[in-house]
C-alpha positions in Angstrom: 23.4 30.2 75.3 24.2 29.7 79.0 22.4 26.3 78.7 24.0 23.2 77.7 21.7 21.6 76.1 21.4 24.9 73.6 24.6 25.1 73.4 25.3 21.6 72.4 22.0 22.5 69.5 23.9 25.7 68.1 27.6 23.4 68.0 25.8 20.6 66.3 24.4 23.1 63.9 27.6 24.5 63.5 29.0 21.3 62.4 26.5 19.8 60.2 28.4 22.0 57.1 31.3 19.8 57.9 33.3 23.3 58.0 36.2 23.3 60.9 36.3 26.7 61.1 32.1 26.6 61.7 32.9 24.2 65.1 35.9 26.1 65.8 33.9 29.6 66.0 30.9 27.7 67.6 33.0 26.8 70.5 33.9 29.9 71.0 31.2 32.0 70.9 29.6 29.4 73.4 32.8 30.1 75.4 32.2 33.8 75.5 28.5 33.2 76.1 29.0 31.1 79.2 31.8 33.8 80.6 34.5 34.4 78.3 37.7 33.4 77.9 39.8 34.3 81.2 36.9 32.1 82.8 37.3 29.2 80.3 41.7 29.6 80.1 41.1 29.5 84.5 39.3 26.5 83.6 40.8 24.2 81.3 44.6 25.8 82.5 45.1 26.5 78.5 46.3 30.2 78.4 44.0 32.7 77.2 45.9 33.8 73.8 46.3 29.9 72.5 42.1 29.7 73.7 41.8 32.7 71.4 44.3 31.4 68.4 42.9 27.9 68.7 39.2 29.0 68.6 39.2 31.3 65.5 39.0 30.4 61.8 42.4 30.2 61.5 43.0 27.5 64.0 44.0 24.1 64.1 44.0 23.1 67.5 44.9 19.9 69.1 42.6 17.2 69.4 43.8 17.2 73.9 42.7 21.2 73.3 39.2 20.5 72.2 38.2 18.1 74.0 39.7 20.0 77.1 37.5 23.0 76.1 34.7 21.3 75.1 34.5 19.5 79.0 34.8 23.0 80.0 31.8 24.3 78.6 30.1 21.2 80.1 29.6 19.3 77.0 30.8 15.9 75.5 31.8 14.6 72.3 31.6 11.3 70.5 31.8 9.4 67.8 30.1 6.1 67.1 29.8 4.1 63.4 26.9 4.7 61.5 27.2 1.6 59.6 25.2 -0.2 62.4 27.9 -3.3 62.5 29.0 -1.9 66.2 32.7 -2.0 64.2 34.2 1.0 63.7 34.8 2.3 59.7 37.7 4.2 57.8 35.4 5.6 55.2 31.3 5.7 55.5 29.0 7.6 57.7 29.8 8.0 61.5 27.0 9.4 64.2 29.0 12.5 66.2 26.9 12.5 69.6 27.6 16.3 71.2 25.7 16.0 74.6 25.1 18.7 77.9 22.6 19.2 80.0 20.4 16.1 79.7 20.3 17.0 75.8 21.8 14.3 73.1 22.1 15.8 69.6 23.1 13.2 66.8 24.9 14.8 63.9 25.6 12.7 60.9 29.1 13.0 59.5 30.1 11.5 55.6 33.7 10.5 55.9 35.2 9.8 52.6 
C-alpha cells in the first residue's frame, strides 16, 4: 500500500460504510504501510502516542490532525456538493474526492 493511488482506493473503501472508526483505522494502517508511525509523528510534528490515540477506533481526532496526517501520507481530501447547484448543502448528498498519486476516487456521502 506504498502507492498513493492504492492507498487513496483502500481509504475510500474504508469510508464508503460511513463508519469513523473504518477511516480512522484506514489511515492508520496506510500510515504503518508507508513506514510507521515514528516516520509519520517526524512528519506531521504530532507526537507518536496522540498519532496512535487519534488513529484507533476509539479516536476522535481533530479535524487540523487529519488533514495534517492525511498530507502526510501524500493524499488529499475534499468535499464538494453533490446537488450539482455548485452551492454548498446542510443536508443532501456531498462527493468526498480522496486523491494521491495521479488517482481521484469519488466517494458518495448521504448527510442527513
Amino acid at each position: 500500500m506504498k502507492d498513493p493511488g492504492e492507498a487513496a482506493a483502500y481509504i475510500n473503501a474504508a469510508m464508503e460504510g460511513g463508519d469513523k472508526e473504518d477511516l480512522l483505522m484506514a489511515l492508520r494502517d496506510v500510515a504503518e504501510a508507508t513506514g510507521g508511525m515514528r516516520r509519520l509523528a517526524g512528519k506531521t510534528g504530532i507526537p507518536r502516542e496522540s498519532l496512535y490515540r487519534s488513529l484507533s477506533g476509539r479516536g476522535n481526532p481533530e479535524y487540523s490532525t487529519l488533514t495534517t496526517v492525511v498530507r502526510a501520507l501524500g493524499l488529499t481530501i475534499r468535499v464538494e456538493p453533490g446537488n450539482g447547484s455548485g452551492r454548498p448543502v446542510a443536508r443532501g448528498v456531498y462527493i468526498v474526492l480522496v486523491t494521491g498519486g495521479g488517482l481521484n476516487e469519488r466517494l458518495k456521502v448521504v448527510v442527513r
